[in-house]
N, C-alpha and C positions, 0 to 999 in steps of 0.2 A: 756898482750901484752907489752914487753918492747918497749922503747922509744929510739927513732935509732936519734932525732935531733929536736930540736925548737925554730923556730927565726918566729917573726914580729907576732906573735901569732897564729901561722902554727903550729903544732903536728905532726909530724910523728913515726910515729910506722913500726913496724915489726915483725910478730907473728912467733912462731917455728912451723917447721911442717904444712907450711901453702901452700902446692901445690894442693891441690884437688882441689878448687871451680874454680880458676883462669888458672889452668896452665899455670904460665908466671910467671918469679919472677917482685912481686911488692910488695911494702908500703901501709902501713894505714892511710890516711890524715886528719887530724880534723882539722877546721878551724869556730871556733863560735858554729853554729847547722848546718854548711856544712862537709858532710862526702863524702869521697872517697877514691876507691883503685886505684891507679897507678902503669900500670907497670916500672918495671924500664927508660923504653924507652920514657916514659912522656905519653904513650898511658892511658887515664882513662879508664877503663877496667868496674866501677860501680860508681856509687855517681857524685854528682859535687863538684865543688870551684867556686869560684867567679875569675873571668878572670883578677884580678891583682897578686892574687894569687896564680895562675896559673904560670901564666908567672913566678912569683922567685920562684915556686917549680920547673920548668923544667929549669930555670938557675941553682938553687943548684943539681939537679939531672946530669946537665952535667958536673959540678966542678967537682963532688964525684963518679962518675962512677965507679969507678974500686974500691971505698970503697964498694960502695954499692953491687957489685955484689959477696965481700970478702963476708961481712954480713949476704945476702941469701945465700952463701952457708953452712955458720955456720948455720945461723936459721932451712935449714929444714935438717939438722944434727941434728938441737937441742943444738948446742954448744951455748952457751954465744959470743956475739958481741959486740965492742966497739960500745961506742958515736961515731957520724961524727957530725965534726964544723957548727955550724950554718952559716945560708948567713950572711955576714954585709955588 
């Protein structure tokens, strides 16, 4: 699963070909031993975060919007997608 951004110890990911389980483009969140998928929309769709963490994933999810929705469309292409800038 390549790796779409990580800041403040947050992991996010973005698998190819990954619309069955979810129907909804979303990310893969690792944060410690907290896991979640988020849709793009900041909606957590499965898993949790811990709620400061939260908060600057759905701040960096509304910076990058329109990266992020480039991204998914490459991923479930299967195309190769750039990094997005970390929050600072």
């Amino acid at each position: 699963m390549p790796e779409l951004s990580r800041f403040y110890g947050i992991v996010i990911k973005m698998m190819f070909n990954d619309n069955d389980r979810h129907h909804k483009p979303h990310i893969h969140v690792y944060y410690g031993e907290n896991e979640a998928s988020v849709a793009l929309d900041g909606t957590v769709l499965e898993g949790k975060l811990p709620q400061r963490q939260y908060r600057m994933l759905s701040g960096w999810l509304a910076i990058h919007e329109e990266e992020l929705y480039e991204a998914w469309n490459k991923a479930v292409r299967e195309i190769p997608f750039d990094k997005i800038k970390p929050l600072e």
